[in-house]
FIZA-729013 format. One record per residue (C-alpha): residue in one letter; chain; y, z negated, x negated. Coordinates in Angstrom, 3 decimals. Layout:
BEGIN
{drennu 'A', 'A', {Y, Z, X}}
...
% end
This chain:
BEGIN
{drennu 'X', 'A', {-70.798, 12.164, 82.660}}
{drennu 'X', 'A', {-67.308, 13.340, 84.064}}
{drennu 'X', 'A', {-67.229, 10.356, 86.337}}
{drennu 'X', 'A', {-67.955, 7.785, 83.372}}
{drennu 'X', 'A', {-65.245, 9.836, 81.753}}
{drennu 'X', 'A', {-63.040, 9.237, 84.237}}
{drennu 'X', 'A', {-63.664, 5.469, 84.619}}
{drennu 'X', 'A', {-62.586, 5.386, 81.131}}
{drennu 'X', 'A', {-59.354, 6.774, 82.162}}
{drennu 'X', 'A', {-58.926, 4.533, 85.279}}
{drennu 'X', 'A', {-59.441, 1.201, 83.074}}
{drennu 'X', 'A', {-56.694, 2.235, 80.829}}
{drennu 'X', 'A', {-54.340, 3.138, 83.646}}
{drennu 'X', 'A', {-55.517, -0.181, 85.502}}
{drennu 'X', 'A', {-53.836, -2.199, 82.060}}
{drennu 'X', 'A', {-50.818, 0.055, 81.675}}
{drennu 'X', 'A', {-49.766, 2.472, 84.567}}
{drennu 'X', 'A', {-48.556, 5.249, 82.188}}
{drennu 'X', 'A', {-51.211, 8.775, 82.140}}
{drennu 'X', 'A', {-50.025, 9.138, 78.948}}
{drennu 'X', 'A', {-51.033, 5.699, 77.437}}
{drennu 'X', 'A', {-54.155, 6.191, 79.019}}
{drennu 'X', 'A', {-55.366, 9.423, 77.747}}
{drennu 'X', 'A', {-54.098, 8.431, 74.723}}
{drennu 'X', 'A', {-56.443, 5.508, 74.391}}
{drennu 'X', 'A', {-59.196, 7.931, 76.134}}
{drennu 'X', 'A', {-59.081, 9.543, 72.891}}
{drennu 'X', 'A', {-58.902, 6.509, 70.714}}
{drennu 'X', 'A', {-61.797, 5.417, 72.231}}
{drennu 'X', 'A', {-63.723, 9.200, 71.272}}
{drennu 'X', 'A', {-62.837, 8.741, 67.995}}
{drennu 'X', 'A', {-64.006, 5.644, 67.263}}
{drennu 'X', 'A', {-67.752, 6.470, 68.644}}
{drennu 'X', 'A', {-67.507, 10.183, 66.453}}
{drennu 'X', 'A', {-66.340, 8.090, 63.198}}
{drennu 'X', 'A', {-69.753, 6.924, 61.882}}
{drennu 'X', 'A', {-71.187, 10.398, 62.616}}
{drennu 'X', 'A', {-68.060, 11.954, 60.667}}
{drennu 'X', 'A', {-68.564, 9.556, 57.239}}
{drennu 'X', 'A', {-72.254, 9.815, 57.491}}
{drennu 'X', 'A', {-71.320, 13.917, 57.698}}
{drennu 'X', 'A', {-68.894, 14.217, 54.972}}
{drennu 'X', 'A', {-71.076, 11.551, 52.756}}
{drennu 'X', 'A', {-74.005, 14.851, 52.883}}
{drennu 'X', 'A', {-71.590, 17.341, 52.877}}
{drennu 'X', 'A', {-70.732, 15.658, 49.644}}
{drennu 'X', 'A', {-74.308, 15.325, 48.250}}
{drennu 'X', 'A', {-74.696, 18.983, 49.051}}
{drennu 'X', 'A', {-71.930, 20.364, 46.728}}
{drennu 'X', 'A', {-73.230, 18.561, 43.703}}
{drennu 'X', 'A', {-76.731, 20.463, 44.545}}
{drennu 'X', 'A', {-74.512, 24.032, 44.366}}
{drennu 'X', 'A', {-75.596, 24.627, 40.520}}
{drennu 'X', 'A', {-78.745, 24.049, 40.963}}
{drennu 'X', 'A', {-79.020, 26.097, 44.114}}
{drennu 'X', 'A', {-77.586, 28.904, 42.496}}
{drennu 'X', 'A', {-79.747, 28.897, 39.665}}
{drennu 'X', 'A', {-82.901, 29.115, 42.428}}
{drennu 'X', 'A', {-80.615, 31.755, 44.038}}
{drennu 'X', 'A', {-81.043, 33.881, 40.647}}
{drennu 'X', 'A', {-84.714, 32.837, 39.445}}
{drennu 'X', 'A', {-85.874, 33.414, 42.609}}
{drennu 'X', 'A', {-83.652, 36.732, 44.146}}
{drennu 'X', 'A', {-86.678, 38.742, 44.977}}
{drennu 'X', 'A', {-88.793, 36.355, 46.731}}
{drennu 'X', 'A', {-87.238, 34.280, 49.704}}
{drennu 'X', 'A', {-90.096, 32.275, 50.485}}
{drennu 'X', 'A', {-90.668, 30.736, 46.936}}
{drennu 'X', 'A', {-86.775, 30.210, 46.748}}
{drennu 'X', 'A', {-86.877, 28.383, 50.500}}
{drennu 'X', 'A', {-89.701, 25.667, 49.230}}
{drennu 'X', 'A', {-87.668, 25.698, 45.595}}
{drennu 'X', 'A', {-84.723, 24.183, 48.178}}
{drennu 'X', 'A', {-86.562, 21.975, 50.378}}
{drennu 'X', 'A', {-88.087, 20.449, 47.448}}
{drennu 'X', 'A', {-84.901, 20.260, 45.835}}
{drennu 'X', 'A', {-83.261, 18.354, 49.068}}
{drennu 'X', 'A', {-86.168, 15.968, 49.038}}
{drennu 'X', 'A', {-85.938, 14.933, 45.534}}
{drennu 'X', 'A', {-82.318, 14.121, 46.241}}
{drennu 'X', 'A', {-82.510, 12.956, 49.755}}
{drennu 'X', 'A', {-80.143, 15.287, 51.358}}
{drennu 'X', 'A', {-80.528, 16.634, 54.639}}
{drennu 'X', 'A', {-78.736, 20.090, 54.982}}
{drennu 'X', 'A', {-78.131, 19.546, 58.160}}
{drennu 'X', 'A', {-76.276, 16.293, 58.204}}
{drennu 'X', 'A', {-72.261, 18.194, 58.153}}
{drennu 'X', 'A', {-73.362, 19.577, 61.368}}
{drennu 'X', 'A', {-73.676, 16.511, 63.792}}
{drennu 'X', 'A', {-70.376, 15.698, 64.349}}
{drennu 'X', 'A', {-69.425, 19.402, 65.282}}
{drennu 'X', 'A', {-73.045, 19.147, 68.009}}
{drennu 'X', 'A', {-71.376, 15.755, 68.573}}
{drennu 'X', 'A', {-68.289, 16.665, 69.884}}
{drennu 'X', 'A', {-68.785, 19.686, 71.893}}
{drennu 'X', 'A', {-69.993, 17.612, 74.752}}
{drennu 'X', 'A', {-67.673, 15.357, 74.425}}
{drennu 'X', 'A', {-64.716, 18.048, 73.799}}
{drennu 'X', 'A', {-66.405, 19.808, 77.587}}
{drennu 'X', 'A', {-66.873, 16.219, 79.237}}
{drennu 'X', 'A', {-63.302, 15.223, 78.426}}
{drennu 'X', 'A', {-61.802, 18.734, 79.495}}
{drennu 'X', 'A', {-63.178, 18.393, 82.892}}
{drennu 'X', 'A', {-62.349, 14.899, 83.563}}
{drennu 'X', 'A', {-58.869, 15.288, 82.429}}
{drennu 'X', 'A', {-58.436, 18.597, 84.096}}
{drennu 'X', 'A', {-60.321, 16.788, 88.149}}
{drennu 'X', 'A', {-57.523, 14.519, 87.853}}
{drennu 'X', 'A', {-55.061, 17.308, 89.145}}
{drennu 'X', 'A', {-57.022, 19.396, 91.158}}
{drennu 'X', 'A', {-54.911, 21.023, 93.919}}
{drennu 'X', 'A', {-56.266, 20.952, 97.753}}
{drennu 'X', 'A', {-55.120, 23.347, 100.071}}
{drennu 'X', 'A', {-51.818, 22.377, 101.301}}
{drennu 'X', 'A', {-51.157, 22.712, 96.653}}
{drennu 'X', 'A', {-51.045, 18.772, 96.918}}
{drennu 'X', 'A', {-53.657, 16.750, 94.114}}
{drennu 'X', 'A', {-57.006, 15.553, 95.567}}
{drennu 'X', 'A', {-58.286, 13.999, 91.885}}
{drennu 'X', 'A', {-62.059, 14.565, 91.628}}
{drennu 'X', 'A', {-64.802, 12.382, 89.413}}
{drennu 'X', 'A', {-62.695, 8.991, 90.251}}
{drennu 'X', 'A', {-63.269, 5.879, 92.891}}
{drennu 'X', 'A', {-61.261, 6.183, 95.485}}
{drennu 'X', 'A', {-60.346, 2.607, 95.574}}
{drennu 'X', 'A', {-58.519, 2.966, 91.880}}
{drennu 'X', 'A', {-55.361, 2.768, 90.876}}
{drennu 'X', 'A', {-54.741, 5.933, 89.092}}
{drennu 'X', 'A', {-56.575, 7.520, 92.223}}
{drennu 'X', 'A', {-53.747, 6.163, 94.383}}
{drennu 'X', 'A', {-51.007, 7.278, 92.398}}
{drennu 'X', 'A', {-52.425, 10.863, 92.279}}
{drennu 'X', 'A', {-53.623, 11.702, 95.420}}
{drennu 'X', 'A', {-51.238, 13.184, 97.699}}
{drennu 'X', 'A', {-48.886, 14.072, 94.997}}
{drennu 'X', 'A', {-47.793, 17.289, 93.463}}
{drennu 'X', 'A', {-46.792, 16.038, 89.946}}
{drennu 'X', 'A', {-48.110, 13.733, 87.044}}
{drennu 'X', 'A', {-45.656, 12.247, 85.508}}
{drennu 'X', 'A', {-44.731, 10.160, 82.121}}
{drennu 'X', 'A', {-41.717, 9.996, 80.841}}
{drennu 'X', 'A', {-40.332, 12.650, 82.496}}
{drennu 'X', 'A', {-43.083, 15.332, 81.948}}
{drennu 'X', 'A', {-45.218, 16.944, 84.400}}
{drennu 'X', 'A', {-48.570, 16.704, 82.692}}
{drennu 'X', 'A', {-50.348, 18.573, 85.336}}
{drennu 'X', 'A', {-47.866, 21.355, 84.435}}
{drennu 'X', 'A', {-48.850, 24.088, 82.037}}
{drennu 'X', 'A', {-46.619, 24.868, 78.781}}
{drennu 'X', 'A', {-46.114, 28.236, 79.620}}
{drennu 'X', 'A', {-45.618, 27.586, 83.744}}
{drennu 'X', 'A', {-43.024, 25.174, 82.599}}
{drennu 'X', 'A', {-40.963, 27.575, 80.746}}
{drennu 'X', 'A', {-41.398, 29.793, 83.189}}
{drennu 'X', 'A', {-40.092, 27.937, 85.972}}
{drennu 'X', 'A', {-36.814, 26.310, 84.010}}
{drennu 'X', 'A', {-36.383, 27.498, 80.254}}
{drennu 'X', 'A', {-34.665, 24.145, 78.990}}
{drennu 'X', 'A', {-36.582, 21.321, 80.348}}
{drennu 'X', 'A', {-39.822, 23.706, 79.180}}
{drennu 'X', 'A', {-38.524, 23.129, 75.756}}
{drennu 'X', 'A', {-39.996, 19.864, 75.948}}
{drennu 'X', 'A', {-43.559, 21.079, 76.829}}
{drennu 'X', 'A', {-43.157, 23.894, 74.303}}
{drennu 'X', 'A', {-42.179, 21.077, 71.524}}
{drennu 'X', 'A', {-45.918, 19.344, 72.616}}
{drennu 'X', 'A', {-47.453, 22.690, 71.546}}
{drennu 'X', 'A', {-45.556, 22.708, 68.290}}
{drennu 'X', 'A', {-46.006, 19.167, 67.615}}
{drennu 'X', 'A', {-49.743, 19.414, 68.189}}
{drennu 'X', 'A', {-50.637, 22.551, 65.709}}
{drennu 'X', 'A', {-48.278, 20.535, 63.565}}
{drennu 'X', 'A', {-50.909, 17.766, 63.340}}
{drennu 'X', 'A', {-53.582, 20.245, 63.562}}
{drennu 'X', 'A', {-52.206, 21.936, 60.046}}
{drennu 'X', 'A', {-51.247, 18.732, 58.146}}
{drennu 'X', 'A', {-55.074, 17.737, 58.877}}
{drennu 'X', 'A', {-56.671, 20.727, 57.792}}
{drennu 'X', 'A', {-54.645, 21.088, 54.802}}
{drennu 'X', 'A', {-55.889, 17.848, 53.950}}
{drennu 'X', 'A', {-59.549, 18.923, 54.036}}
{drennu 'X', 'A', {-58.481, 22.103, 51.979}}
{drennu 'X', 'A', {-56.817, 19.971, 49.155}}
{drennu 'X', 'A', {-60.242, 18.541, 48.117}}
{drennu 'X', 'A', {-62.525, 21.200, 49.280}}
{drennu 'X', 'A', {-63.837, 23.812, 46.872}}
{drennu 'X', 'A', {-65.937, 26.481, 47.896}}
{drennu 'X', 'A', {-67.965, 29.014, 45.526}}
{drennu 'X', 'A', {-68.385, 31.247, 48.533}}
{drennu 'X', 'A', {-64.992, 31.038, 49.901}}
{drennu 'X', 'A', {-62.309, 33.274, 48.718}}
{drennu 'X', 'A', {-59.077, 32.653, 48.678}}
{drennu 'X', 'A', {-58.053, 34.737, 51.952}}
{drennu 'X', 'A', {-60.905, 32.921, 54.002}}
{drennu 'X', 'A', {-59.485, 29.179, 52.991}}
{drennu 'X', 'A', {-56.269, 30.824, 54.766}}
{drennu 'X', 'A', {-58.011, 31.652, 57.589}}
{drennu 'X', 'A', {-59.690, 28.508, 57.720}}
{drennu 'X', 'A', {-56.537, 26.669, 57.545}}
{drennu 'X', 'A', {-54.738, 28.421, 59.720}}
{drennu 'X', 'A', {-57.407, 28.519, 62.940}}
{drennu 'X', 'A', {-56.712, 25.119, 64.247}}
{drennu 'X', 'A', {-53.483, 25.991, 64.651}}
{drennu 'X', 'A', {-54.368, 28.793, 66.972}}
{drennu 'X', 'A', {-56.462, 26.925, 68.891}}
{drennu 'X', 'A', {-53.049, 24.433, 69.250}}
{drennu 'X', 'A', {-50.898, 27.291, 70.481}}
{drennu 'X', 'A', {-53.825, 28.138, 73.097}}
{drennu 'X', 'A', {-52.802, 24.796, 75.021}}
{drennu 'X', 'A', {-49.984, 26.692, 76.237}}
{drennu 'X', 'A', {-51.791, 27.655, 79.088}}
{drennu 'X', 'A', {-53.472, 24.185, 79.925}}
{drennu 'X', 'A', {-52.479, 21.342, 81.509}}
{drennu 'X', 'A', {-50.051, 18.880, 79.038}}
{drennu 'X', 'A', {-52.237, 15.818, 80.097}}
{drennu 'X', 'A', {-54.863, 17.853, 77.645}}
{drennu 'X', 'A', {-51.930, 18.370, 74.929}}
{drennu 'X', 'A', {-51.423, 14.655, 75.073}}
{drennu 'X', 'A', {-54.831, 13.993, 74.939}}
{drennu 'X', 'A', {-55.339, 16.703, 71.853}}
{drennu 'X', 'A', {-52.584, 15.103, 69.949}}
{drennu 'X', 'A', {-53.797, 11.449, 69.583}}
{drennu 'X', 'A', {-56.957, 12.898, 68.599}}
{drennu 'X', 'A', {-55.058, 14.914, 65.406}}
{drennu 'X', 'A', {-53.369, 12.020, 64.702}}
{drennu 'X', 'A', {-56.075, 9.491, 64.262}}
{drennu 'X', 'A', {-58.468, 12.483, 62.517}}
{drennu 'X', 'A', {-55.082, 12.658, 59.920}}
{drennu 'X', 'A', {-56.197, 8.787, 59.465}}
{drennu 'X', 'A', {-59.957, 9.595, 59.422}}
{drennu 'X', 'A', {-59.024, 12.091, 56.141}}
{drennu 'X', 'A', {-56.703, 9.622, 54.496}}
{drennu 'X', 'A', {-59.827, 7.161, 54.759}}
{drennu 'X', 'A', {-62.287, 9.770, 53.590}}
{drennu 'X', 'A', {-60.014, 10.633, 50.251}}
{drennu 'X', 'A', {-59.539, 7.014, 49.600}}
{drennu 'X', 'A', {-63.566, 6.521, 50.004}}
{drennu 'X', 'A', {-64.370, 9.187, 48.484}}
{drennu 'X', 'A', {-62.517, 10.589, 45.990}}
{drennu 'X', 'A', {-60.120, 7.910, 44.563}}
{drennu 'X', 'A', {-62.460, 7.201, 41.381}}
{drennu 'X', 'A', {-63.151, 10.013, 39.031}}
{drennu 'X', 'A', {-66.977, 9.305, 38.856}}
{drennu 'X', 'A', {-66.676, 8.957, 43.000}}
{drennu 'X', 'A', {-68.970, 11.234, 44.855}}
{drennu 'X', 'A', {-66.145, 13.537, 45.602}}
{drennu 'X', 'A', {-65.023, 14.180, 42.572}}
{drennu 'X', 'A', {-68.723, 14.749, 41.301}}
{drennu 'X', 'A', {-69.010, 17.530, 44.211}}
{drennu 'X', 'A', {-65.815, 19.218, 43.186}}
{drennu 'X', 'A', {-67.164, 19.780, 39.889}}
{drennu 'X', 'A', {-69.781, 21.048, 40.538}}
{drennu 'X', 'A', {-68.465, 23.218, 43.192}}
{drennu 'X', 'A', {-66.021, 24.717, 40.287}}
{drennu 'X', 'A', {-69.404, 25.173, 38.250}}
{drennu 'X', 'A', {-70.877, 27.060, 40.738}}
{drennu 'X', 'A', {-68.111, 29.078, 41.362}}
{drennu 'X', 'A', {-68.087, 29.895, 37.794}}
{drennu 'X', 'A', {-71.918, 30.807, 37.807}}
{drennu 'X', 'A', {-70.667, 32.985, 40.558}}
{drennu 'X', 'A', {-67.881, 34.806, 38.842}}
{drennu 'X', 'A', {-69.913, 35.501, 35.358}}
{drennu 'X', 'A', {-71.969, 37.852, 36.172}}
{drennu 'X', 'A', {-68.454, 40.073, 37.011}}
{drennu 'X', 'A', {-66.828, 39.080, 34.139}}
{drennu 'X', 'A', {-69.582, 40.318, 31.461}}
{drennu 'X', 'A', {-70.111, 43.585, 33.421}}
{drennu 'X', 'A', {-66.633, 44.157, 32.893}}
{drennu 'X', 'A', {-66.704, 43.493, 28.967}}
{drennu 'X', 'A', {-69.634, 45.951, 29.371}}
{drennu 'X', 'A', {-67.892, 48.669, 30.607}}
{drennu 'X', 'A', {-65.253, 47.789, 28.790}}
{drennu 'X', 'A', {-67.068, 48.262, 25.414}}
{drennu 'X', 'A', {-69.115, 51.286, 26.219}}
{drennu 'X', 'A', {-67.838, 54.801, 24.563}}
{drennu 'X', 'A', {-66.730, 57.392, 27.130}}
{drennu 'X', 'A', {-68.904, 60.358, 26.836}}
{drennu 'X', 'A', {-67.362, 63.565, 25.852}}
{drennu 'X', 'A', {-67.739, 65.696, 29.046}}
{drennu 'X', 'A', {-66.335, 69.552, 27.280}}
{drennu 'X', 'A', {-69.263, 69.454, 24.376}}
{drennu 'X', 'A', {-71.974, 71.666, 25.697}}
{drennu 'X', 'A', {-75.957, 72.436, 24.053}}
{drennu 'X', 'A', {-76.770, 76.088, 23.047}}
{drennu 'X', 'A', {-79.803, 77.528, 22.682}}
{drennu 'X', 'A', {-79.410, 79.691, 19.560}}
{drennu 'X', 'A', {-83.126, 81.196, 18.806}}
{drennu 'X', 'A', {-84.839, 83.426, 22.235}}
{drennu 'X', 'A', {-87.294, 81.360, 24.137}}
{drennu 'X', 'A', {-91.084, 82.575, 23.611}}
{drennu 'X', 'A', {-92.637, 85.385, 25.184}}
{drennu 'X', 'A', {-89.521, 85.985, 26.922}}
{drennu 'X', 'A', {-88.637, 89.909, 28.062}}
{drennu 'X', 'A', {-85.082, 89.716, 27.341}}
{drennu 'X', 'A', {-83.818, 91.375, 23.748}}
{drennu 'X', 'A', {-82.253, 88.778, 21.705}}
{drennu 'X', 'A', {-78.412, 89.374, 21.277}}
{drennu 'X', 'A', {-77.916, 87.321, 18.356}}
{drennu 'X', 'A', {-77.737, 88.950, 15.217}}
{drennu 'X', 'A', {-79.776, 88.724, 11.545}}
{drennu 'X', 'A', {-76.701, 87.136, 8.976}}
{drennu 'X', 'A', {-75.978, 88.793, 6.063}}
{drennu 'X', 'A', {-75.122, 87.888, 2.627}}
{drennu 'X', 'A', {-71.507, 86.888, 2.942}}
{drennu 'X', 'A', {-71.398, 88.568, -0.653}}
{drennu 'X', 'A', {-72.231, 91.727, 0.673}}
{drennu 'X', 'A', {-70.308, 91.739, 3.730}}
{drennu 'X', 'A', {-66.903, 91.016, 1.818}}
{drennu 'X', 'A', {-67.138, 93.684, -0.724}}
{drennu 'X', 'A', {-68.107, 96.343, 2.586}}
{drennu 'X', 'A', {-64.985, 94.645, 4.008}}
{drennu 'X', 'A', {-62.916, 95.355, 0.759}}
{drennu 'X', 'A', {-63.733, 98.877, 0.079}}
{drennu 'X', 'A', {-63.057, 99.544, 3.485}}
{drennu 'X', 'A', {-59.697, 98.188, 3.573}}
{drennu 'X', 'A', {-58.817, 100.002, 0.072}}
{drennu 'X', 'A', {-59.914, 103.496, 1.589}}
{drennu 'X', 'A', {-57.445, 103.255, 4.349}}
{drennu 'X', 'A', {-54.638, 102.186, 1.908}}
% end
């Protein structure tokens, strides 16, 4: 697979001599094989969010008993044709491709002993092999795409500016495209702090590339670019019409998200309306418990006649 890979790469550097042009329409050529399996994706990704209500109703009826709940879903997905798996291929379908295209890209600059290239996974009798081999730099337009980000900072500060602007350029791309997915995406599960995270982790992944070979920033940022036009295509498909699949999955992603957040909201009002127990307000046991030992203390009341005139004469007889 590396060497078919490779082959790729040596046809496009046969038509043009430029690495650059070459990986570049490498990648164009990836994308166009992983855009069927990306529509086909998003199209049951789709279909899936308008099944969210009814899922969470099972979720409810059916809280105790996870096996009842698992065939009330499958039966569910067959009655509307959707396959729950479908979102995932293009993710299966581009890790090989992602580790296929790494290596390939990364043989064409292996270093021999004496730190000069001897490229790996091509025909010898190719072009690009007989530009590389025997040199100690891949260049195009003035960049060392063997050369790492960081190594080329390192070694002169300025002219690493360049390579450092790749980086930035490519988590650019990598944040304009996943905002796009966020700005039609609504998740019942997802709060707010997690769609950050979400949108935020490509861009990692972009500042990573510091420490790689450029050729593989070059390579990265074609890719970004055409997946920006893969999401422009999607929202046009998808959710231009207001009775358009998307916009049928984003309501009913907001009305699952709402069946979500009502259960809160009325045990709040609960709380809310319930008195608040007076803690200080204690029971006492006025009469002696039965055949108990202990003398009661209390005593017999009197006529409150006969105490006040006691209490009178009294007081007149110390006057």
């Amino acid at each position: 697979m590396f060497e078919i890979a490779a082959k790729v790469i040596a046809f496009f550097y046969g038509l043009v001599p430029d690495y650059s042009f070459a990986l570049a329409m490498v990648a164009v050529v990836v994308m166009v094989l992983i855009t069927p399996l990306t529509l086909k994706s998003t199209k049951g990704m789709l279909e899936m969010q308008k099944l969210q209500p009814e899922m969470k109703r099972m979720q409810q009826q059916f809280k105790g008993d996870r096996q009842k709940m698992n065939e009330a879903m499958m039966k569910l997905y067959q009655e509307h044709k959707v396959n729950p798996l479908a979102s995932c291929l293009p993710l299966l379908a581009q890790m090989p491709v992602f580790i296929i295209m790494f290596n390939a890209i990364r043989g064409l600059t292996i270093r021999g002993d004496n730190g000069l290239f001897t490229p790996k996974y091509l025909d010898t009798t190719s072009r690009v092999y007989r530009s590389l081999v025997g040199r100690s730099e891949m260049l195009s337009f003035g960049v060392d795409l063997a050369k790492t980000p960081l190594r080329a900072i390192q070694d002169n500060f300025v002219s690493g500016l360049v390579y450092a602007l790749l980086v930035l350029l490519l988590a650019g791309l990598y944040w304009v495209q996943q905002r796009m997915i966020a700005s039609r995406t609504v998740s019942p599960t997802m709060s707010a702090s997690q769609a950050k995270l979400m949108q935020y982790m490509p861009v990692a992944f972009a500042v990573f590339q510091i420490f790689l070979p450029t050729a593989l920033v070059v390579y990265y940022m074609m890719q970004a670019v055409i997946r920006i036009v893969q999401q422009q295509y999607i929202t046009q498909r998808f959710y231009k019409k207001d009775d358009s699949l998307g916009r049928q999955a984003q309501a009913a992603s907001a009305v699952a998200r709402e069946m979500k957040d009502l259960p809160k909201s009325e045990k709040k009002e609960k709380k809310k309306d319930e008195k608040p127990v007076d803690s200080k307000f204690f029971s006492r046991r006025v009469t002696p418990p039965k055949n108990s030992s202990v003398p009661s203390m209390s005593r017999r009341p009197k006529p409150p006649g006969k105490n006040r005139s006691k209490f009178v004469q009294k007081k007149r007889s110390t006057d």
